[in-house]
Short mmCIF file of the C-alpha atoms (twelve columns), coordinates in Angstrom:
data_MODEL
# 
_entry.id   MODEL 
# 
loop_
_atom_site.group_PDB 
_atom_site.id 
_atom_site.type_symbol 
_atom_site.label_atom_id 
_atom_site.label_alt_id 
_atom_site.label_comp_id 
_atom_site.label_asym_id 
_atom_site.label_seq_id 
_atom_site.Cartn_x 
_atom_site.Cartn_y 
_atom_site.Cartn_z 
_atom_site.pdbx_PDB_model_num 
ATOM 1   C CA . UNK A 1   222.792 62.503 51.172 1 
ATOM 2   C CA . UNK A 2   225.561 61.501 53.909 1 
ATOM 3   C CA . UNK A 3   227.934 64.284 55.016 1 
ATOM 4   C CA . UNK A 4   229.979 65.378 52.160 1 
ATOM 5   C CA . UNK A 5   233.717 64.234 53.348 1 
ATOM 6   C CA . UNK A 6   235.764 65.980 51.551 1 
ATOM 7   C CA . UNK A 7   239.766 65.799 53.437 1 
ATOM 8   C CA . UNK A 8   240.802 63.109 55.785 1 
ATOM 9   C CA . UNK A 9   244.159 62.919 57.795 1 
ATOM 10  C CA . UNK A 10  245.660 61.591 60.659 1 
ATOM 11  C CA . UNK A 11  247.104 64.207 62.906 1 
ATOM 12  C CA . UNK A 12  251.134 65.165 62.615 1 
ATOM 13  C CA . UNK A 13  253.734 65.388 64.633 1 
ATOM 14  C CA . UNK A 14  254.511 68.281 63.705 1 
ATOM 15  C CA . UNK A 15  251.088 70.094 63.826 1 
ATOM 16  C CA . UNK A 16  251.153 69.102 68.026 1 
ATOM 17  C CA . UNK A 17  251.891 71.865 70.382 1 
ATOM 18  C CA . UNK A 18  253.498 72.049 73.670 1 
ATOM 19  C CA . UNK A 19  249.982 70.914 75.061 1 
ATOM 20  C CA . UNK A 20  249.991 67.702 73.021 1 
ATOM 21  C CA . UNK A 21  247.019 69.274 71.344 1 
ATOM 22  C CA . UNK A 22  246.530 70.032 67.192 1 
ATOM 23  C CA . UNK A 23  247.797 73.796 67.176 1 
ATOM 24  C CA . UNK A 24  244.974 75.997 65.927 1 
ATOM 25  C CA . UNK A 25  246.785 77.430 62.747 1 
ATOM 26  C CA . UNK A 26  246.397 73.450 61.398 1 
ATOM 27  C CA . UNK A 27  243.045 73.113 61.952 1 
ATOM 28  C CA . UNK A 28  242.990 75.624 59.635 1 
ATOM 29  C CA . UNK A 29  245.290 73.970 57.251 1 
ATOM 30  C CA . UNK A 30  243.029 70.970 57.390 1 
ATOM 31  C CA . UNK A 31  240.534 73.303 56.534 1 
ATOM 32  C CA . UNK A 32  242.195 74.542 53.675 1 
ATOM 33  C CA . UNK A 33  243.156 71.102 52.116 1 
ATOM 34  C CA . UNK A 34  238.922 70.223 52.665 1 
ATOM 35  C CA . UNK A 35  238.805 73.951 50.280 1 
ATOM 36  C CA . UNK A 36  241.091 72.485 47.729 1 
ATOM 37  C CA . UNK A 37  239.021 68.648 47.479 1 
ATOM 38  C CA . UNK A 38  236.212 70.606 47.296 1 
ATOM 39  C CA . UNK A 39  237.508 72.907 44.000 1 
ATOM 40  C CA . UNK A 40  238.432 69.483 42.610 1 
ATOM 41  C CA . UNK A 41  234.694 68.227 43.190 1 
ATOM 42  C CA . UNK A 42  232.993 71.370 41.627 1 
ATOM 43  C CA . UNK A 43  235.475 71.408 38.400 1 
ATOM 44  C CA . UNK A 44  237.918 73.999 39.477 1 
ATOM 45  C CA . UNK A 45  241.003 71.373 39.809 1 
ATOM 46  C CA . UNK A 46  244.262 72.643 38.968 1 
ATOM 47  C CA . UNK A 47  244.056 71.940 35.321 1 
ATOM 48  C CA . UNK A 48  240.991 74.158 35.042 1 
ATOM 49  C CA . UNK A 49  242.709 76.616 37.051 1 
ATOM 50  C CA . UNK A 50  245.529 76.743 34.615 1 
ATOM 51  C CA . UNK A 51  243.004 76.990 31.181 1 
ATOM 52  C CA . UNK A 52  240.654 78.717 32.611 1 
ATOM 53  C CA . UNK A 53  243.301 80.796 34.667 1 
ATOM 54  C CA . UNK A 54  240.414 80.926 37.305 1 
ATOM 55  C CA . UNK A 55  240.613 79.864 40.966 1 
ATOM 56  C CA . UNK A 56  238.694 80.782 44.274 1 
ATOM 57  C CA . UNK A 57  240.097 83.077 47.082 1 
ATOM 58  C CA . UNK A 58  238.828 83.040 50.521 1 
ATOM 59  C CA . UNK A 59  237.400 86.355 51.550 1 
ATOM 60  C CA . UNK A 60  236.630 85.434 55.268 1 
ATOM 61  C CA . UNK A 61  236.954 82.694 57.258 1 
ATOM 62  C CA . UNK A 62  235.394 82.223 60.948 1 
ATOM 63  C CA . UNK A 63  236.867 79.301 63.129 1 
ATOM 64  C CA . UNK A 64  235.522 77.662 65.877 1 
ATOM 65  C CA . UNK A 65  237.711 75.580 68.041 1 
ATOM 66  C CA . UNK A 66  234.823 72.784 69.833 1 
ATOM 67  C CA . UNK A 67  237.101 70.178 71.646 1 
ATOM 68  C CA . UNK A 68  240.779 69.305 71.549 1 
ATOM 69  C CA . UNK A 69  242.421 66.836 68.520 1 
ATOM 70  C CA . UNK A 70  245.438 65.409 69.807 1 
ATOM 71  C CA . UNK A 71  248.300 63.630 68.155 1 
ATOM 72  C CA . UNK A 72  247.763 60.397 65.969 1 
ATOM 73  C CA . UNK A 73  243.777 61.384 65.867 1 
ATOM 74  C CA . UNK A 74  241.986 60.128 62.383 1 
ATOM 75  C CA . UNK A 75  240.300 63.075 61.258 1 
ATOM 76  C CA . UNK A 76  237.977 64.286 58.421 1 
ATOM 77  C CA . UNK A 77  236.211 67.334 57.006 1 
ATOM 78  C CA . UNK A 78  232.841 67.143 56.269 1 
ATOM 79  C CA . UNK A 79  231.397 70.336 53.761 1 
ATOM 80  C CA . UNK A 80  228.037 71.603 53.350 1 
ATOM 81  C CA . UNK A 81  227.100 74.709 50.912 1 
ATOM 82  C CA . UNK A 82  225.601 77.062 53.237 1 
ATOM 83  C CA . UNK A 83  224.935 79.260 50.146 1 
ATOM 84  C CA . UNK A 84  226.366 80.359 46.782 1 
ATOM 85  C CA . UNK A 85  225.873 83.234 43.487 1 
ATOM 86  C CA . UNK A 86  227.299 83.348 40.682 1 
ATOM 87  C CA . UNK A 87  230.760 84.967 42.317 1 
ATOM 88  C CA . UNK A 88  230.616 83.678 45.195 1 
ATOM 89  C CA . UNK A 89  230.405 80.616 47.835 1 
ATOM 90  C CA . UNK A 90  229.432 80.211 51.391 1 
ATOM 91  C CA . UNK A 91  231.106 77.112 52.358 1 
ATOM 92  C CA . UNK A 92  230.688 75.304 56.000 1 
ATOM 93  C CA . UNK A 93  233.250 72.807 57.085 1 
ATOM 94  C CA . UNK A 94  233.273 70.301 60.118 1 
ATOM 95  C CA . UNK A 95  235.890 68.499 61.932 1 
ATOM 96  C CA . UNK A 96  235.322 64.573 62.823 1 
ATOM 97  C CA . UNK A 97  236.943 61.923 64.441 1 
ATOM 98  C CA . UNK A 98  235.986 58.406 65.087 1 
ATOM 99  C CA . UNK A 99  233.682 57.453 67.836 1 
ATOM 100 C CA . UNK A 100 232.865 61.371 68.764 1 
ATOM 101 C CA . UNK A 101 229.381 62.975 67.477 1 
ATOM 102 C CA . UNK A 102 230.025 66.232 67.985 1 
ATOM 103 C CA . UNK A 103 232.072 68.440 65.164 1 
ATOM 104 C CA . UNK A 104 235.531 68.667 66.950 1 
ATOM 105 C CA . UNK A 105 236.058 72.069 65.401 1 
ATOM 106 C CA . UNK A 106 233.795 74.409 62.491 1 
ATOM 107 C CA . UNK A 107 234.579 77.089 59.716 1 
ATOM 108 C CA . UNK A 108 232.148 78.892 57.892 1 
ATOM 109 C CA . UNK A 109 233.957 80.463 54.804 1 
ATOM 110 C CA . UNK A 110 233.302 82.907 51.877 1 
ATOM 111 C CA . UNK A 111 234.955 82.249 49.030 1 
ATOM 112 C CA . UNK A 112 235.549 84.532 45.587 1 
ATOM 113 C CA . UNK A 113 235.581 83.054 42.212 1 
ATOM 114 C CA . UNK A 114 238.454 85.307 40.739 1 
ATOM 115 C CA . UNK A 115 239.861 85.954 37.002 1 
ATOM 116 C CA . UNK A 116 243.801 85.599 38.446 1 
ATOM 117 C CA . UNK A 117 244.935 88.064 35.663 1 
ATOM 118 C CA . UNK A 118 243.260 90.871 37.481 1 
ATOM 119 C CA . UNK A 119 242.607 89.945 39.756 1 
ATOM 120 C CA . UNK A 120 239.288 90.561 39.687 1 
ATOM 121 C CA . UNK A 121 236.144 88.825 40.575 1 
ATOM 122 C CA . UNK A 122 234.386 86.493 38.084 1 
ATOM 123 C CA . UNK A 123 231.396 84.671 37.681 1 
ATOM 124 C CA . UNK A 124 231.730 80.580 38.017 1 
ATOM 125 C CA . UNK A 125 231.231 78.997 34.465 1 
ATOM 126 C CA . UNK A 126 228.181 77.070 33.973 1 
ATOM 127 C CA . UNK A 127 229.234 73.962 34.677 1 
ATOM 128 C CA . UNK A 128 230.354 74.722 37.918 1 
ATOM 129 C CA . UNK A 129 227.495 76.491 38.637 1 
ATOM 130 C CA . UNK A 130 225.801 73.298 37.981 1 
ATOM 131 C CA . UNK A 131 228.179 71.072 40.266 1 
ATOM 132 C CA . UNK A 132 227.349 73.601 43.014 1 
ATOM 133 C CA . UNK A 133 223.591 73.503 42.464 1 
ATOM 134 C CA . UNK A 134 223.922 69.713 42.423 1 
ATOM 135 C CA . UNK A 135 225.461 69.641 45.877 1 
ATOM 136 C CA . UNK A 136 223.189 71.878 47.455 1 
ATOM 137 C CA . UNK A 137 220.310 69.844 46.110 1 
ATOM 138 C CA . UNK A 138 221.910 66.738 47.783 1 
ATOM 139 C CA . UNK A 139 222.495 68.505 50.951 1 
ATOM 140 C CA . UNK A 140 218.500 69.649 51.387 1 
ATOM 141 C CA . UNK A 141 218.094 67.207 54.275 1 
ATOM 142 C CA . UNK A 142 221.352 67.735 55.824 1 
ATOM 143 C CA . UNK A 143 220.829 69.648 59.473 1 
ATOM 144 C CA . UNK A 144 221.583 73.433 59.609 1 
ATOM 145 C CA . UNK A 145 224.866 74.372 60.137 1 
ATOM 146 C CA . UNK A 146 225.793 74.710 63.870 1 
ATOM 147 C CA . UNK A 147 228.217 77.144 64.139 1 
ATOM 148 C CA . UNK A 148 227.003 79.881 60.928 1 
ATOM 149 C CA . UNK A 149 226.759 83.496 61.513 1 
ATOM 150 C CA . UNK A 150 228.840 83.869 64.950 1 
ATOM 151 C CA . UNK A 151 230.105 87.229 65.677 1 
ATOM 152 C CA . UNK A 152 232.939 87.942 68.271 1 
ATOM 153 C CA . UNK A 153 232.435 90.281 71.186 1 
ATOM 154 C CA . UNK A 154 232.293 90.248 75.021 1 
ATOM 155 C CA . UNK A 155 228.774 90.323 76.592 1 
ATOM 156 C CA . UNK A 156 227.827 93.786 77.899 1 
# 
């Protein structure tokens, strides 16, 4: 299967900083947008959300900043399932532009399938659980996931 693209944009005025460089709380929103196309692939769209009164929220989210996006820039997310039960999903996003090879910036994310009128956690319906199998079966050939598993800390 080719990269699962799942958010493209160009980048905003308005998400430039003082360095002429995409400020890192919108890579993140990029991010976040990929999330939502995602939910929209796998059934949980915002009409499910409302019957089902279902949704996912993110439980932890690791960014990795890889090279600068400046302003104008084409860019896309591409996702890959790193893993997923019947609560929850290990999601890895990518950041691409035109011309460039390596992932401009990465986000590995874990995500909660929650009943909103808890809110408590809930198990994904069937056929969701089936969409996500699906994916992950399309995905078998994809390379590993750079940037999975990182902690934070200073060498000692």
């Amino acid at each position: 299967m080719p990269a699962l693209i799942t958010y493209q944009t160009p980048v905003q005025a308005d998400w430039v900083d003082y360095n002429g460089h995409l400020r890192d709380a919108f890579y993140l929103l990029i991010f976040s947008y990929a999330t939502d196309a995602f939910m929209d692939r796998i059934g949980l769209d915002s009409d499910n959300r409302s019957a089902s009164g279902n949704s996912l929220f993110t439980l932890e989210c690791h960014l990795n900043y890889l090279h600068e996006v400046k302003l104008g820039t084409q860019v896309w997310v591409q996702t890959q399932i790193i893993g997923f039960d019947r609560k929850r999903l290990h999601l890895y996003h990518s950041l691409h532009r035109e011309g460039f090879d390596e992932a401009l910036a990465a986000s590995e994310q874990m995500l909660l399938h929650v009943d909103l009128a808890g809110p408590r956690s809930a198990p994904f319906a069937p056929g969701v659980m089936e969409r996500l199998q699906g994916i992950v079966d399309e995905q078998v050939d994809l390379p590993a996931a750079e940037f999975v598993g990182r902690v934070i800390g200073l060498p000692t």
